[in-house]
N, C-alpha and C positions, 0 to 999 in steps of 0.2 A: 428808261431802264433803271434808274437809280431807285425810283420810287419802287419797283417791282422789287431790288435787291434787299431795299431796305425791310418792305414789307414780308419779305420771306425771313430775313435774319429776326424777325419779329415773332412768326412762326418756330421757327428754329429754337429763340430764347425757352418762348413759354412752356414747349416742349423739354427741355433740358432743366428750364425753372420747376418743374414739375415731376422732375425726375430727380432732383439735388433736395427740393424741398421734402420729402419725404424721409429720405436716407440717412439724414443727422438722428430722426426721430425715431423712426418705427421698433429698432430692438429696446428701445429708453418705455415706450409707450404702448406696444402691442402685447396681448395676454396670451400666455401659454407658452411652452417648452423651449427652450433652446434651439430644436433643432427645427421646432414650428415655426419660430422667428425669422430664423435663415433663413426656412423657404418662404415666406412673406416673402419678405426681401428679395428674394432671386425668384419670386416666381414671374415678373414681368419682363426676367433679363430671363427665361427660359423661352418663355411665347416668341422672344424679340428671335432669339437663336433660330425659331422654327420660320418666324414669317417676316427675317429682315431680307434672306437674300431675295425669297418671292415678289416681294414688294420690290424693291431693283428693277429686277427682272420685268412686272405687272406695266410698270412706270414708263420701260424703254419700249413698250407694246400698246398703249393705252393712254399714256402724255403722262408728266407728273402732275397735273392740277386734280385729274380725275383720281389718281394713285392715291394723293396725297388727303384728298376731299373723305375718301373713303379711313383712311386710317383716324384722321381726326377724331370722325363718327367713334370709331370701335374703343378709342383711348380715351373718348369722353363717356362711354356707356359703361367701361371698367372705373371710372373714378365715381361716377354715381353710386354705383356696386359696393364701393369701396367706402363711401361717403358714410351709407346708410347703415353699412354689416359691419364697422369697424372695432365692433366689439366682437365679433365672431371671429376667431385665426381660421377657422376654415372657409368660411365665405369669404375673408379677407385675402385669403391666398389666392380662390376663384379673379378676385376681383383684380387681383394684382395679374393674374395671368390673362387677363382680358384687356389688360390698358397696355399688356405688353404687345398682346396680338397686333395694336395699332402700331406696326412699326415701321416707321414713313421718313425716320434721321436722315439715310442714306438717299431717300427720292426729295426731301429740302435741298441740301446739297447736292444733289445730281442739276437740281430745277437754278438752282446758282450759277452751277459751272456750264450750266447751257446758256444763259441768256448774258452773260458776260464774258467779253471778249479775252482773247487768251492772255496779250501780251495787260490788262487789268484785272486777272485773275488773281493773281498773288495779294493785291491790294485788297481784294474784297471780302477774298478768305481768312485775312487776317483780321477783315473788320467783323465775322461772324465769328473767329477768335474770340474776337471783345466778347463780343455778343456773351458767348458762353460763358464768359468770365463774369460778365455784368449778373448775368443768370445766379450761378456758383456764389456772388456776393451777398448778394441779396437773398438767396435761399437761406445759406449759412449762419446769417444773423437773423431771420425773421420765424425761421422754421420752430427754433423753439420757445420764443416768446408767444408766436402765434398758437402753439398747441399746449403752454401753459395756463392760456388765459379760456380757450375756445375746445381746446380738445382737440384730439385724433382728426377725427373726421372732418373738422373744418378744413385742412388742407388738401384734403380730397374734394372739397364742396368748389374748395379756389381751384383745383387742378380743373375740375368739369368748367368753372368760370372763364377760363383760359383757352379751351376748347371749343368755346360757344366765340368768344372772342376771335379766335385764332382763321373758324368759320369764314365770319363772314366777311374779314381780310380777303380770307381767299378769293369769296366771289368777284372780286375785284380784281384780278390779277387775269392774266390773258396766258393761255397754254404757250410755252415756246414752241418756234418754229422746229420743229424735225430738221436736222443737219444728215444728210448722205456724206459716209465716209467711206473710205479706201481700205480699210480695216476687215481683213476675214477673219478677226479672231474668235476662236469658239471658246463657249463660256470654260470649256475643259482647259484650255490650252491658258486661258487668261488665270484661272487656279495652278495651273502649272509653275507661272511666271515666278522667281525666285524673290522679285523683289516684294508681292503682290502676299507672298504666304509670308515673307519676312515681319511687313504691315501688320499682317493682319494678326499674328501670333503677337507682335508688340502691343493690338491694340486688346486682346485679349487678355497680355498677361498686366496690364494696366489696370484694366478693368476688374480683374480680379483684386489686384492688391487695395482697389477703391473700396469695393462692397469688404473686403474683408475686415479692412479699418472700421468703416462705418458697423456693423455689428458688433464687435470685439469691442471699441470705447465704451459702445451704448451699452454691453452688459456688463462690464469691468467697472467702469465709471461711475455709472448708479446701481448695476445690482450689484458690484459686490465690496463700492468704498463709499457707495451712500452719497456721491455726488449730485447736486441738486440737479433734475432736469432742468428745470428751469434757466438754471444759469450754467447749460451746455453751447450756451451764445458767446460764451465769453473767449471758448476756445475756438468755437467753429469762424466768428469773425475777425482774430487774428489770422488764420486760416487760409480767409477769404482773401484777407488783404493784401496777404502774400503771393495768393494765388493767383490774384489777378493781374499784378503788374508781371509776374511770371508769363502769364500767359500772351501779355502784349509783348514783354520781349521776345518772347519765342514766334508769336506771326510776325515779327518783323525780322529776327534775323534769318529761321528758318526759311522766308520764301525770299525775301528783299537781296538778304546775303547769301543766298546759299547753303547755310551751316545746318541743315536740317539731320545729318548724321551727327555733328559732334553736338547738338541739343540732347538726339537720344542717349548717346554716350554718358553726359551729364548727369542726366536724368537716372537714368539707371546705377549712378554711381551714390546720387541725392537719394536715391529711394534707399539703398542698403545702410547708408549712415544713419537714416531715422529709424530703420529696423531694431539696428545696432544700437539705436538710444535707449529704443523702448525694454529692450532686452537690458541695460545694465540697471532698470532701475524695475524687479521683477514686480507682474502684475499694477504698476503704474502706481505703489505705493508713493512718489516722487511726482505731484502737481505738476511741477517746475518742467520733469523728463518727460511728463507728457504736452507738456504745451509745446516744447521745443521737439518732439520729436514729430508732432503734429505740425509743425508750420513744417519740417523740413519736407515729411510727407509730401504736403500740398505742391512745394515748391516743384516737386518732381512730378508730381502728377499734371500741373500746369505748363510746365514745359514740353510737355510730350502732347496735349491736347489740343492747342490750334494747327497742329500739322499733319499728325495722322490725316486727315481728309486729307488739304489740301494735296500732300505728297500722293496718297492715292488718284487723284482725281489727274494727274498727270500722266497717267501710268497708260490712259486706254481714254478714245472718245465714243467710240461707235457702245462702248460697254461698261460705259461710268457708271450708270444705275446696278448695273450687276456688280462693277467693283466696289462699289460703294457698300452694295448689300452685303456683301461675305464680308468686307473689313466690319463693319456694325453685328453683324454675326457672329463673328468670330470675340467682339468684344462683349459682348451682351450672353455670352457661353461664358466668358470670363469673369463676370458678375455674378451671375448664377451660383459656379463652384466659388467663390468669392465669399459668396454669402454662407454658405454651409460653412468652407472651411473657417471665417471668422469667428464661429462657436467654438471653435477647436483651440485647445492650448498650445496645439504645436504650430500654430496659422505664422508665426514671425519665423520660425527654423524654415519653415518649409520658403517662403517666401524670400529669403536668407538666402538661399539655395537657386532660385530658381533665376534671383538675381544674374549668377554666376553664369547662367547657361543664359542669359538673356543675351550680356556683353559681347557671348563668345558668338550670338547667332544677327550681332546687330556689326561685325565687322564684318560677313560677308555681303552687308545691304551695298547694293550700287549707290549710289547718287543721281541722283533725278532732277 
């Protein structure tokens, strides 16, 4: 079992390595408009929006190895796409909306919380916690050395490398057993669930404030105070560093102690204060306000990211792959508008704001 967990948290990284490594770079390094840039950017959190909950769904019909064999395929033929055309923004857009089509997060995770036992689920989910962090680190600091020295496209060449890798992992791994549950619950009734749209509105408005960041530095920073791409490593691996150990304490207290509500809390309190940084020092005229308003960012974004699954993945067994898919949905929608509204000068008010309504919609979450 171990070997099979591990090996999918394997899947799981390069997937998310390949989805971080991109995002520091592409408004720094893609040609064309503002508003072409965004949609770069969000065009593979748009595809994820159309084909994450289907894929769920495909998964708890079809097994995850075959669900997940298949997305692989589709997110390595968009980074090929992406590798060769990365000088085109419209072919790059194509391409970005093609490696989003691959969208299989939700059926890793589902293939996780199947083949490991319940009362070691918290443990494990906290280790693909790491996982994602380790991912998020190492993206962080390499993404822009690697596309200073290599260009654009070689991170798409690595993303298709990870997919051929990721492959033939998989052939290796054996389908879980199918589990009969007691469970009638219809996919309607599981959207209905109060805690389940709580999630998943969380995981989206996360998601958003992620992509909105990462476009908004990349064109502030170097296009319009001349900041070297190149040494955009200096910020993002501070970043990292904070991110990461954020993220281990949050898989452990979140599932180990139970505090998974007052992490959200936190976190949404960590994310306004760096709004709040970036806004007194306007247009990031202040190094200093952006490095610090940047680590605090991360901090918040780190704390909220090893638990959304896990807290989902509690919620329903007979309909993990579909809960799974609409919370990825629903975050991968929140990328998307993320990315548009990060061109926008009003992206920190507006986020500012939305904080507020976040708080008031994370006190009526149950506890799980």
């Amino acid at each position: 079992m171990k070997r099979q967990v591990f090996s999918l948290i394997f899947i799981v990284w390069a997937r998310f390595f390949g989805l971080f490594v991109i995002l520091p770079v592409l408004s720094a390094y893609a040609s064309g408009e503002a508003w072409q840039i965004g949609l770069a950017v969000g065009a593979y959190a748009l595809s994820q929006i159309m084909f994450a909950a289907p894929f769920g769904h495909l998964s708890d019909k079809i097994g995850r190895k075959k669900a997940l064999a298949l997305g692989i395929a589709i997110y390595g033929l968009g980074s090929v796409l992406c590798a060769i055309f990365s000088d085109s923004i419209y072919l790059l857009i194509l391409g970005r909306f093609i490696q989003g089509a691959g969208a299989v997060g939700a059926v890793a995770s589902a293939f996780i919380a199947d083949i490991v036992p319940e009362n070691s689920r918290s443990k494990y989910m906290a280790l693909l916690g790491m996982g994602v962090g380790m991912a998020f680190v190492i993206a962080m600091i390499s993404s822009p050395i690697i596309a200073s020295y290599l260009g654009l496209s070689a991170l798409f060449w690595l993303c298709a490398l990870l997919c051929v890798i990721s492959a033939v992992i998989l052939l290796g791994l054996a389908e879980p057993e199918k589990h009969e549950h007691n469970e009638s619950t219809t996919t309607y009734e599981l959207i209905k669930n109060k805690n389940v749209r709580i999630l998943s509105l969380s995981n989206f408005f996360q998601k958003m404030f992620l992509n909105a960041f990462f476009v908004s530095i990349g064109l502030v920073l170097v296009g319009q105070m001349g900041f070297e791409r190149a040494s955009l490593w200096q910020i993002y691996a501070l970043c990292a560093v904070f991110g990461f150990f954020s993220m281990g304490v949050a898989g452990f207290l979140g599932d180990a102690k139970g505090k998974a509500k007052e992490l959200f809390f936190a976190s949404v309190i960590i994310f306004a204060l760096s709004l709040l940084v970036f806004l007194i020092s306007p247009s990031f005229e202040n190094i200093l306000f952006a490095f610090v308003g940047a680590v605090l960012f991360f901090i918040a974004f780190s704390l909220q990211e090893p638990i959304l699954q896990s807290q989902m993945s509690k919620l329903t067994k007979a309909k993990r792959g579909v809960a799974l898919g609409v919370l990825n949905a629903c975050g991968y929608g929140g990328s998307f508008v993320g990315s548009l509204l990060g061109a926008s000068y009003f992206a920190p008010y507006v986020m500012l704001a939305l904080c507020v309504l976040w708080v008031l919609m994370l006190a009526k979450l149950d506890r799980i």
